[in-house]
C-alpha positions as a Python dict, from the first residue, in 0.01 Angstrom:
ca = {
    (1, 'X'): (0, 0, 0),
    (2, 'X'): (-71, -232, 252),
    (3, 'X'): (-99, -663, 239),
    (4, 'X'): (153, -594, -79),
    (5, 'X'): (189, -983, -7),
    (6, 'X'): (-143, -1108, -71),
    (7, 'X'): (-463, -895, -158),
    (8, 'X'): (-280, -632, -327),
    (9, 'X'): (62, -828, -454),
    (10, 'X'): (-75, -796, -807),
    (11, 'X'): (-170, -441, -823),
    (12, 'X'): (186, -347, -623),
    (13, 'X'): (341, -573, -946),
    (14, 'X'): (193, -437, -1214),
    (15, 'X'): (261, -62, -1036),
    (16, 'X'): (635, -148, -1048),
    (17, 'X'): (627, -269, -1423),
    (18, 'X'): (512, 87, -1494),
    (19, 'X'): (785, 212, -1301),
    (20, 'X'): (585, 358, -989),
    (21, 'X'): (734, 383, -640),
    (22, 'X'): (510, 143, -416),
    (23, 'X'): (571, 158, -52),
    (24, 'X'): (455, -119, 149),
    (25, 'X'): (284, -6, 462),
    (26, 'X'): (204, -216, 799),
    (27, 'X'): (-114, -203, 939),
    (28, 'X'): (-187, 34, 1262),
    (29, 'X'): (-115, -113, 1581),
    (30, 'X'): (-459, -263, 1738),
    (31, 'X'): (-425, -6, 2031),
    (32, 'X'): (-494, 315, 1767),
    (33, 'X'): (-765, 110, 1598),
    (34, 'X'): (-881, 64, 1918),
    (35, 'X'): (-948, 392, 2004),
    (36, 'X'): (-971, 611, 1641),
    (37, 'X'): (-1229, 284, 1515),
    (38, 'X'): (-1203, 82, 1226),
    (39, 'X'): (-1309, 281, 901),
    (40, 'X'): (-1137, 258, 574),
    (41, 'X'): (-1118, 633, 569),
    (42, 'X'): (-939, 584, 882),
    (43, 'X'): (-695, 327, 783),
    (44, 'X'): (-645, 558, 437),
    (45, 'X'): (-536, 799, 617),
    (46, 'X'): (-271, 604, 851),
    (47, 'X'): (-135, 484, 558),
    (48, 'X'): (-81, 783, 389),
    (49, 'X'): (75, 987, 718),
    (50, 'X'): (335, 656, 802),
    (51, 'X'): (428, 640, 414),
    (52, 'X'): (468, 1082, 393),
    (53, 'X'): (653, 1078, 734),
    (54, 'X'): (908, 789, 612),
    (55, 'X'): (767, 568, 883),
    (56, 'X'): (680, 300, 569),
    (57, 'X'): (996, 224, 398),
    (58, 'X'): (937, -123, 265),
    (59, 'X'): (950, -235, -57),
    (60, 'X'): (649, -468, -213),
    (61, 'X'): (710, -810, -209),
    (62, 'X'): (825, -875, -584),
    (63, 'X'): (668, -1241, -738),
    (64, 'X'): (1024, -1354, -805),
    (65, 'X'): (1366, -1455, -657),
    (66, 'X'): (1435, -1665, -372),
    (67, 'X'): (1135, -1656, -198),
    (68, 'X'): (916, -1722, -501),
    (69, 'X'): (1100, -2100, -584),
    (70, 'X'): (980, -2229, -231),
    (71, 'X'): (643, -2022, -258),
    (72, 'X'): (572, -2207, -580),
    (73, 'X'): (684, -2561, -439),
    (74, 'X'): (520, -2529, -177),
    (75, 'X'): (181, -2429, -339),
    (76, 'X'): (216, -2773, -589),
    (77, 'X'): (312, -2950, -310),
    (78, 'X'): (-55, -2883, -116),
    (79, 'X'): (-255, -2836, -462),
    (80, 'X'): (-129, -3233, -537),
    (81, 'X'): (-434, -3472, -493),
    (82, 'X'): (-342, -3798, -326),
}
């Protein structure tokens, strides 16, 4: 999946409550966009070749932990009205 840590966090959560492997791929470099174009299909397929090759090894961004505590504080902190 790719942008595991904002459009598709949910969808990468609820895949790993049901106990499916969800690799978190980066998007192509702008120089291979550049010249293959920007189509989903395109992108689809990128993503599937870095994550079969073992190019994509990261793990989702989970919605708890350390990182979560300051994400949270910090999202009250600019959601407070003055």
């Amino acid at each position: 999946m790719e942008c595991t840590g904002s459009y598709a966090a949910g969808l990468a959560r609820y895949l790993a409550t049901q106990q499916v492997a969800v690799v978190e791929v980066n998007q192509p470099d702008r120089s291979t966009r550049r010249r293959r174009g920007k189509t989903d299909a395109v992108d689809a397929e990128a993503a599937a070749r870095a994550a079969l090759s073992g190019i994509a090894q990261a793990l989702p961004k989970s919605d708890d932990g350390q990182v979560e505590a300051p994400r949270m504080l910090r999202l009250a902190k600019n959601s407070a009205v003055y």
